[in-house]
N, C-alpha and C positions, 0 to 999 in steps of 0.2 A: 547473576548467573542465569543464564536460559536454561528453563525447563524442559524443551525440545530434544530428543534423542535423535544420536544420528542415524541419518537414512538407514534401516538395514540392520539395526542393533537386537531385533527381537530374534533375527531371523540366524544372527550368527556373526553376519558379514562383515569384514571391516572397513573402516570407512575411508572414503578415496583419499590417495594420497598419504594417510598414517602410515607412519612406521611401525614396522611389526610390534605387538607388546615384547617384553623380556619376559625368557623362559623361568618356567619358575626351575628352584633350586632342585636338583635331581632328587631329594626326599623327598621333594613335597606331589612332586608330578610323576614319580615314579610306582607305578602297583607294589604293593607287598607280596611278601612268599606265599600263595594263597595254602592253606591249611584245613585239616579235617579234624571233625572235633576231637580227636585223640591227640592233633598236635603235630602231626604228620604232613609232610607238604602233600598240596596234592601234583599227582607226578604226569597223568594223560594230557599231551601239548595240544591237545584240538581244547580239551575244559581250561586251561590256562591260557590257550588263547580268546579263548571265550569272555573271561574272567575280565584280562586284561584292556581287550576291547570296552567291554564294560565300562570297567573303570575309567578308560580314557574320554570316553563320551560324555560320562558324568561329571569327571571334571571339566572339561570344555564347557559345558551349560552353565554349571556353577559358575566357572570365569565369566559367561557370557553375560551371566545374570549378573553378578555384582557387577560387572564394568557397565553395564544399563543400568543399574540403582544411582550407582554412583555418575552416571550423568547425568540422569533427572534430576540426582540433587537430596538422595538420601544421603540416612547417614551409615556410614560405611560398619561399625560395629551391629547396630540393628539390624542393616541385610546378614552379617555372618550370623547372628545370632540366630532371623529364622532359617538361615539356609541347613544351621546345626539343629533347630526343631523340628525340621522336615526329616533330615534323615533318621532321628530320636522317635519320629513317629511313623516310622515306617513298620508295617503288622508284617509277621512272618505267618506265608499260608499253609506251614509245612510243618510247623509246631507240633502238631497233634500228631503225627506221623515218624516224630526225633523220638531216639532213645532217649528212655528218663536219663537225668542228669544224677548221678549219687549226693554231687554235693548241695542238689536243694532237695526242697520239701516237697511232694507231690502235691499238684494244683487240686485243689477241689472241685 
């Protein structure tokens, strides 16, 4: 197997002549009911379009990336695994700013 990516793969692009990937299954590519920490959807359609957007860009990258690992020639569980430790480490800058939560223990 060539370790060469095709033309275009970092950038997004797809490569001349392929045919389209298959959609993923409507759970998987579909946003969730975005929510407030009470539980409550949130309901302003400019934040949920926001949201959404969001989320559709981040899955495309993700797509974009694994379908690059996986032509290089990784191996396909160890991309998902760090693509799950990237978003596991992602720091919330707003922490300090959330209401306490009742059901933990206040941070030291």
């Amino acid at each position: 197997m060539s370790t060469k990516a095709h033309p275009g793969a970092a950038a997004g692009r797809s490569k001349p002549g392929a045919k389209s990937a298959p959609k993923a299954k409507a759970s998987h590519g579909k946003p969730p009911v975005w929510r407030h920490d009470d539980g409550t959807p949130v309901s302003c359609l400019e934040k949920i379009k926001v949201l959404n957007e969001n989320y559709a860009e981040l899955h495309q990258m993700a797509q974009d990336a694994l379908e690059d690992a996986l032509l290089i020639g990784c191996n396909e569980s160890q991309v998902r695994l760090a693509l799950h430790e990237l978003v596991d480490a992602l720091v919330n800058p707003y922490e300090a700013f959330a209401a306490p939560d009742e059901d933990k223990p206040p941070k030291d």
